[in-house]
C-alpha positions in Angstrom: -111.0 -153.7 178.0 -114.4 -156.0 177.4 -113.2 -156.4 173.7 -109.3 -157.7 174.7 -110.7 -159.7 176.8 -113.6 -161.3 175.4 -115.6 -160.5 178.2 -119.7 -159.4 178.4 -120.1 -156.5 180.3 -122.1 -158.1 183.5 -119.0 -159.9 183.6 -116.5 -157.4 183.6 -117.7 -155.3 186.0 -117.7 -158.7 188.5 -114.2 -159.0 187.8 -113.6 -155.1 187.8 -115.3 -154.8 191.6 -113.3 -157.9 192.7 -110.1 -156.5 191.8 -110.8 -153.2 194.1 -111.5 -154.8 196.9 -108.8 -158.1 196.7 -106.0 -157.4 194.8 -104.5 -153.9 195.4 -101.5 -154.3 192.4 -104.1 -153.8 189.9 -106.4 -151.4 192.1 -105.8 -148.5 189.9 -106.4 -150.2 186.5 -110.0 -151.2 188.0 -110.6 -147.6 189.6 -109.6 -146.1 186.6 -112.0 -148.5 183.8 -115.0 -147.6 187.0 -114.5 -143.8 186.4 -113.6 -143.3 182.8 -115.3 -146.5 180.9 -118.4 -144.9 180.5 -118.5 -141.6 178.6 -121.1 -139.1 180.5 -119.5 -140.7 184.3 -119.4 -143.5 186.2 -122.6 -146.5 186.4 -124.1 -146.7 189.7 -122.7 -149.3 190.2 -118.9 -148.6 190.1 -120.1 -144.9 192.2 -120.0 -146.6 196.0 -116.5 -147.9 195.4 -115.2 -144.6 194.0 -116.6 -142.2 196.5 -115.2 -144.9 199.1 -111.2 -143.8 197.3 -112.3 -140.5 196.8 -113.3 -140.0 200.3 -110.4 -142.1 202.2 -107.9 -138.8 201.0 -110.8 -136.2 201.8 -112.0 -136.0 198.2 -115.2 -135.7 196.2 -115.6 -138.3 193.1 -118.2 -135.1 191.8 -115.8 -131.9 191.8 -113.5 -131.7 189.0 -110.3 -130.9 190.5 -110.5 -133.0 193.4 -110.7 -135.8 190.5 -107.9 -134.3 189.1 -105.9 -134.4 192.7 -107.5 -137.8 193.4 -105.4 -139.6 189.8 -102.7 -137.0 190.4 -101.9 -138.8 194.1 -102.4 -142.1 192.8 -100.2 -141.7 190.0 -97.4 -140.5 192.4 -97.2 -143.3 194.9 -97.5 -145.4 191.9 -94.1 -143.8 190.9 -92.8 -143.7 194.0 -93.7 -147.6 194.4 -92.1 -148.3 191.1 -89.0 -146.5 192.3 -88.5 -149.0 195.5 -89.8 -152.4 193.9 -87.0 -154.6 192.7 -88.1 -157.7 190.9 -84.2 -158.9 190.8 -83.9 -158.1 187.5 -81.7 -155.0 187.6 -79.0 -157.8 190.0 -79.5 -160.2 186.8 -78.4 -157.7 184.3 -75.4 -156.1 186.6 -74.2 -160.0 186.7 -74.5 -160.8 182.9 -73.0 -157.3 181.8 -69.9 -157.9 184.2 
């Protein structure tokens, strides 16, 4: 992510934090670069704002599967989100192919 964007890493992690708490369509990009950016786990500094998602569904950023349950929940409503957004597009191409 740093490289694409051209970005120093003090930076980044700014933007990253900003995104978590102010814009929730990209949420899970950010929460996803804070837990998996770093080889060995996540910098202190990304930790409060993990264990804050973890813990608002009852979950621990530190066990394994609850990690595991933790992306697996996310990715669903993602899905199901996906499923009910309508960006008009799908009326444009019913028109043009009619």
């Amino acid at each position: 992510m740093r490289s694409s964007l051209n970005l120093g890493y003090q930076t980044l992690k700014d933007i990253v934090r900003d995104i978590v708490k102010k814009h929730s369509r990209y949420r899970l990009v950010a929460l996803y670069y804070m837990q998996f950016m770093n080889a060995p786990g996540p910098v202190s500094e990304f930790q409060k704002y993990l264990d804050a998602e973890y813990s608002s569904l009852g979950l621990s950023r530190l066990k394994e599967e609850d990690r595991k349950l933790f992306w697996e929940k996310q990715i669903d409503q993602l899905r199901k989100s996906s499923d009910s957004y309508d960006d008009g597009f799908s009326d444009f191409v019913e028109e043009t192919e009619s």
